[in-house]
C-alpha positions in Angstrom: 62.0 -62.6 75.4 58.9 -64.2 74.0 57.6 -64.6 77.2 58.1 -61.1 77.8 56.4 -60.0 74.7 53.6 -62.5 75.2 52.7 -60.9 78.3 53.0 -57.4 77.4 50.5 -58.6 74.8 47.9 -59.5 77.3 47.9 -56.2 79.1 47.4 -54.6 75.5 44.6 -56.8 73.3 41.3 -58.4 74.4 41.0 -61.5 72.8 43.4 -64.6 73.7 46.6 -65.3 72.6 47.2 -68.9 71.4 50.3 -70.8 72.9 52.8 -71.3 69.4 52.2 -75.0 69.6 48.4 -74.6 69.1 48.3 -73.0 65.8 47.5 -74.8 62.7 49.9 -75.1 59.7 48.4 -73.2 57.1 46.6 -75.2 54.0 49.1 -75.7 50.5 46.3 -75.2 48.8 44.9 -71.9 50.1 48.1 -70.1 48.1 47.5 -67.9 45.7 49.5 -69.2 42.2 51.2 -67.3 40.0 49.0 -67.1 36.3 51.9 -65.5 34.5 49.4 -63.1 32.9 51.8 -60.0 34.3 54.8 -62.0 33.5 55.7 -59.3 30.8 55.2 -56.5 33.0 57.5 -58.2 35.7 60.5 -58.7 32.9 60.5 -54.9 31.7 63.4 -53.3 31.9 62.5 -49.8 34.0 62.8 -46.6 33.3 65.6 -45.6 35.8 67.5 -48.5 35.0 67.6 -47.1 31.4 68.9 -43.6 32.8 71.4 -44.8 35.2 72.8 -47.7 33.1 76.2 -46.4 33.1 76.2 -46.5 37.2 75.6 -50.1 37.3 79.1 -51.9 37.3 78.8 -54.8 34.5 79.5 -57.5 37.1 75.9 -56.6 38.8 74.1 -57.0 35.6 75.8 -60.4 35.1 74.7 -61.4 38.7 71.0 -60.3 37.8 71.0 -61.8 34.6 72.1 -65.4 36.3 69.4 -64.2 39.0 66.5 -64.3 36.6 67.6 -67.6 35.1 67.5 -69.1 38.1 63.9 -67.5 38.2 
């Protein structure tokens, strides 16, 4: 199947496609790190989750509260 998609490729674009083995293994260090600056953003609670509160079965918010300790 790669095969297959490989060539289909080279019909389509003009520049070379590299064999998998060939490409480099990206650098650690060109990440982007998290700054926490929007970390209190992130943990709001949002709106809809207000309004529909009664929808979301207690065993769910128990799995998302151990989700965001894990966090």
């Amino acid at each position: 199947m790669a095969a297959m998609s490989t060539d289909k490729c080279k019909k389509v674009f003009f520049e070379q496609i590299p064999a998998h083995n060939t490409i480099k293994i990206p650098d650690a260090k060109n990440f982007v790190k998290f700054d926490g600056s929007v970390a209190d953003e992130l943990s709001k609670i949002p709106v809809m989750n207000e309004v529909l509160r009664h929808v979301i079965p207690p065993q769910v918010r128990m799995m998302q509260g151990e989700f965001k300790q894990q966090m």
